[in-house]
KETORKE-49962 format. One line per 4 residues: their letters; for each residue x, y, z of N, C-alpha, C. Coordinates in nm, 4 decimals. Layout:
! KETORKE-49962
A	X Y Z X Y Z X Y Z; ...
This chain:
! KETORKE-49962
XXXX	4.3894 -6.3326 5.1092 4.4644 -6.2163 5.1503 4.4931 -6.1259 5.0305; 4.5106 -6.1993 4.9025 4.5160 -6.0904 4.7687 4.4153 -6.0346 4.7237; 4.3309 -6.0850 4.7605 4.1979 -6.0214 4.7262 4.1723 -5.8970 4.7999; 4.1614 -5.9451 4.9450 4.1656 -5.8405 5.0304 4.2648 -5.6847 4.9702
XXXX	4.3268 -5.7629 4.9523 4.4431 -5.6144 4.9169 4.4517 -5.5598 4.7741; 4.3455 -5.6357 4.6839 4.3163 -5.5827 4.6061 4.1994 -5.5207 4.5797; 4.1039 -5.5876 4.6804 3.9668 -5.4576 4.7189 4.0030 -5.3527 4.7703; 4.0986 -5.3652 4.8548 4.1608 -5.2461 4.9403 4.1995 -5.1144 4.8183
XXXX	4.2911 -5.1783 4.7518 4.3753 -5.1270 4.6179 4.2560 -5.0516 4.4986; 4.1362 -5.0882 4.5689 4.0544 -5.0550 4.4421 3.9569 -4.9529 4.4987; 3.9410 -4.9630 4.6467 3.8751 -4.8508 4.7207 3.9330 -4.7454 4.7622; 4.0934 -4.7423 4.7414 4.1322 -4.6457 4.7643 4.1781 -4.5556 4.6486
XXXX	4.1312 -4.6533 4.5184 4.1766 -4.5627 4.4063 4.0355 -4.4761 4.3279; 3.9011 -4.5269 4.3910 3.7609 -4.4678 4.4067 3.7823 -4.3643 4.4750; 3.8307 -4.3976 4.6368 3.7996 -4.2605 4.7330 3.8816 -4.1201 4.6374; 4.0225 -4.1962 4.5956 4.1248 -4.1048 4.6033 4.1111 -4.0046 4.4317
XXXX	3.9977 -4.0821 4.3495 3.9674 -4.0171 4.2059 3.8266 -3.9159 4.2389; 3.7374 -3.9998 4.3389 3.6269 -3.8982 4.3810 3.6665 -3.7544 4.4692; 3.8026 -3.7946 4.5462 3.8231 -3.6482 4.5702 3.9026 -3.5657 4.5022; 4.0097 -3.6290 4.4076 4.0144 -3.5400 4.3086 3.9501 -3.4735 4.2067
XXXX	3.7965 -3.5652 4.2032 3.6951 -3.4582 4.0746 3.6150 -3.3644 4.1735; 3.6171 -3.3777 4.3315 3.5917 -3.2356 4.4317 3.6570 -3.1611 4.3906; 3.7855 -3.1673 4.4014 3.9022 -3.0640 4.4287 3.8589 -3.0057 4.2571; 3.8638 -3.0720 4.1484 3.8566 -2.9980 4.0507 3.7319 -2.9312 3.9801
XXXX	3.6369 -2.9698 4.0550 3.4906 -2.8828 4.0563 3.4476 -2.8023 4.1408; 3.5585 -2.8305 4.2809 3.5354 -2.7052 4.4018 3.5979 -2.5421 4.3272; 3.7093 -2.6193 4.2395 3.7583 -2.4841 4.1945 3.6775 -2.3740 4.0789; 3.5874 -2.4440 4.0190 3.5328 -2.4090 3.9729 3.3689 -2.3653 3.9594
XXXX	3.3607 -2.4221 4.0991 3.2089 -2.3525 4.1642 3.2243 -2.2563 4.2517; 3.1085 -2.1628 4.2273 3.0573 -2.0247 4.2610 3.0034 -2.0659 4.3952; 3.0047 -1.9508 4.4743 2.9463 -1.9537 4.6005 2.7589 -1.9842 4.5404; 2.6941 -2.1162 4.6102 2.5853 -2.1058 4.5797 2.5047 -2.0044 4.6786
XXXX	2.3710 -1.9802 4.6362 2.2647 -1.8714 4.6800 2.1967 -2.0285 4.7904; 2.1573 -1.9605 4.9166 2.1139 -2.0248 4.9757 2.0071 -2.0780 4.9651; 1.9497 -2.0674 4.8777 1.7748 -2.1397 4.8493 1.8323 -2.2155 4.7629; 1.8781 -2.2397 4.6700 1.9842 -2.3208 4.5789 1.9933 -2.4847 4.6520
XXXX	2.0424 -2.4435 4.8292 2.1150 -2.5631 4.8938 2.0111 -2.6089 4.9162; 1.8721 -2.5701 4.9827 1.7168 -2.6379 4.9783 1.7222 -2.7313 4.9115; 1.7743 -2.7451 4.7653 1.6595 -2.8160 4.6669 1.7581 -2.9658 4.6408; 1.9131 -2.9331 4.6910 2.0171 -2.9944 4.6648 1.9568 -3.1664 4.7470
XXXX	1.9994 -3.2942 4.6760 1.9810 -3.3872 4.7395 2.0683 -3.4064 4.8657; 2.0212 -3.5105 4.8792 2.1540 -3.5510 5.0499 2.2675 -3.6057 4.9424; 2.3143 -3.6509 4.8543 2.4022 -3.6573 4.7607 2.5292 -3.5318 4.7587; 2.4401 -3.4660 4.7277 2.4761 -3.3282 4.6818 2.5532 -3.2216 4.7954
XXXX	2.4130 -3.2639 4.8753 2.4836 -3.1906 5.0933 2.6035 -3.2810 5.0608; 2.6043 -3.3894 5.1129 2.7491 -3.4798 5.1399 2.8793 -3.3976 5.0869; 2.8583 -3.4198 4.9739 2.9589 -3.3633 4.9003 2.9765 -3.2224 4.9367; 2.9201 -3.1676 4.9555 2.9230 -2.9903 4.9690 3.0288 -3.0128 5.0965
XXXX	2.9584 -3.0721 5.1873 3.0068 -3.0848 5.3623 3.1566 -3.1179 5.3256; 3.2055 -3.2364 5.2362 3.3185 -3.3227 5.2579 3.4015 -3.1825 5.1752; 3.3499 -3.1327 5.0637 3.4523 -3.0049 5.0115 3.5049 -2.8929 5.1304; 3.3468 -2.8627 5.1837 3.3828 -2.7986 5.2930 3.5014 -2.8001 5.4444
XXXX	3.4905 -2.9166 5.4353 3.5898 -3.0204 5.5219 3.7515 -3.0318 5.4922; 3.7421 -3.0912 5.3516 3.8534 -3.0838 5.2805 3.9664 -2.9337 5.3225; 3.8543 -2.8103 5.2741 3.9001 -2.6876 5.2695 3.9660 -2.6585 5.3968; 3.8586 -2.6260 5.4933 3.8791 -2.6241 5.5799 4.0408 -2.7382 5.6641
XXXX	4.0287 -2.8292 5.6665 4.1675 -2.9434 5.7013 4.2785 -2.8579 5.6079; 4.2894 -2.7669 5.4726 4.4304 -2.7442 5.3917 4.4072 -2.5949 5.4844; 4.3168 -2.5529 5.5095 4.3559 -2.4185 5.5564 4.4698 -2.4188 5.6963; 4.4075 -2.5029 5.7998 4.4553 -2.5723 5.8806 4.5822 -2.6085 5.8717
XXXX	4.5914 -2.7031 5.7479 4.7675 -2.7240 5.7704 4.8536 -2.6186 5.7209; 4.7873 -2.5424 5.6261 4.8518 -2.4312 5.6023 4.9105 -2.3488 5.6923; 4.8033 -2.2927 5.8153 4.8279 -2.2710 5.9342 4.9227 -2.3232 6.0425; 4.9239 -2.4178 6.0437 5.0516 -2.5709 6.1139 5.1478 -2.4831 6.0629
XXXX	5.1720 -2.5060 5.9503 5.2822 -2.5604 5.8750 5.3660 -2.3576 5.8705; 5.2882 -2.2941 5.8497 5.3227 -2.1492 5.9343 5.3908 -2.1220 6.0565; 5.3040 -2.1956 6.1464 5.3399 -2.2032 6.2955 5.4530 -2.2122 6.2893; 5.5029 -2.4024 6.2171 5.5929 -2.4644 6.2085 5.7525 -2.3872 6.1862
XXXX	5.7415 -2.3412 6.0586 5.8532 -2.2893 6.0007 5.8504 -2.1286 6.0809; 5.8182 -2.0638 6.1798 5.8368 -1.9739 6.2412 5.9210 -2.0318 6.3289; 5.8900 -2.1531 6.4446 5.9128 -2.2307 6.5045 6.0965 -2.2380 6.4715; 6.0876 -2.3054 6.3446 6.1850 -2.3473 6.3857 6.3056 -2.2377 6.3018
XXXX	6.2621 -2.1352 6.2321 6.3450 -2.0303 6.2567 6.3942 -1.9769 6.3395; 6.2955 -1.9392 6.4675 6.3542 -1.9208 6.6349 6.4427 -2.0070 6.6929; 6.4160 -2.1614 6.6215 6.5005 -2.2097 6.6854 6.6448 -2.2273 6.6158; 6.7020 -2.2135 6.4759 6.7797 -2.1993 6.4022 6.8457 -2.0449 6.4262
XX	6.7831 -1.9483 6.5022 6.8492 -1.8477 6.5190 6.8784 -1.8363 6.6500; 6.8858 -1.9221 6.7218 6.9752 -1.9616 6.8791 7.0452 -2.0514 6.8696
């Protein structure tokens, strides 16, 4: 069972460092030219898709979280 939870402990500190070197190379990549994405491996797609994803999910809660605090201003002002 410690093991278990220390593979666990060790895959989530992989997932959670690989998407922080996205987040800090998404910020710093240029919109690529579409013949560019042609040549890109399936490596490379993956990653593009999961940044894309990423983005997309913060825009989203950004959006929520808008909704949200409108929400409950209407309701703080009744």
């Amino acid at each position: 069972m410690r093991l278990g939870f220390f593979v666990g402990f060790l895959i989530g500190a992989a997932v959670a460092s690989l998407l922080t070197q996205m987040h800090e190379k998404d910020s710093e990549i240029s919109v690529a030219p579409a013949l560019e994405e042609d040549s890109k491996g399936p490596m490379d797609k993956l990653k593009q898709r999961v940044r894309e994803a990423v983005s997309e999910g913060r825009e989203a809660a950004e959006e929520k979280e808008t909704e949200m605090l409108v929400e409950f201003d209407r309701a703080r002002q009744t």
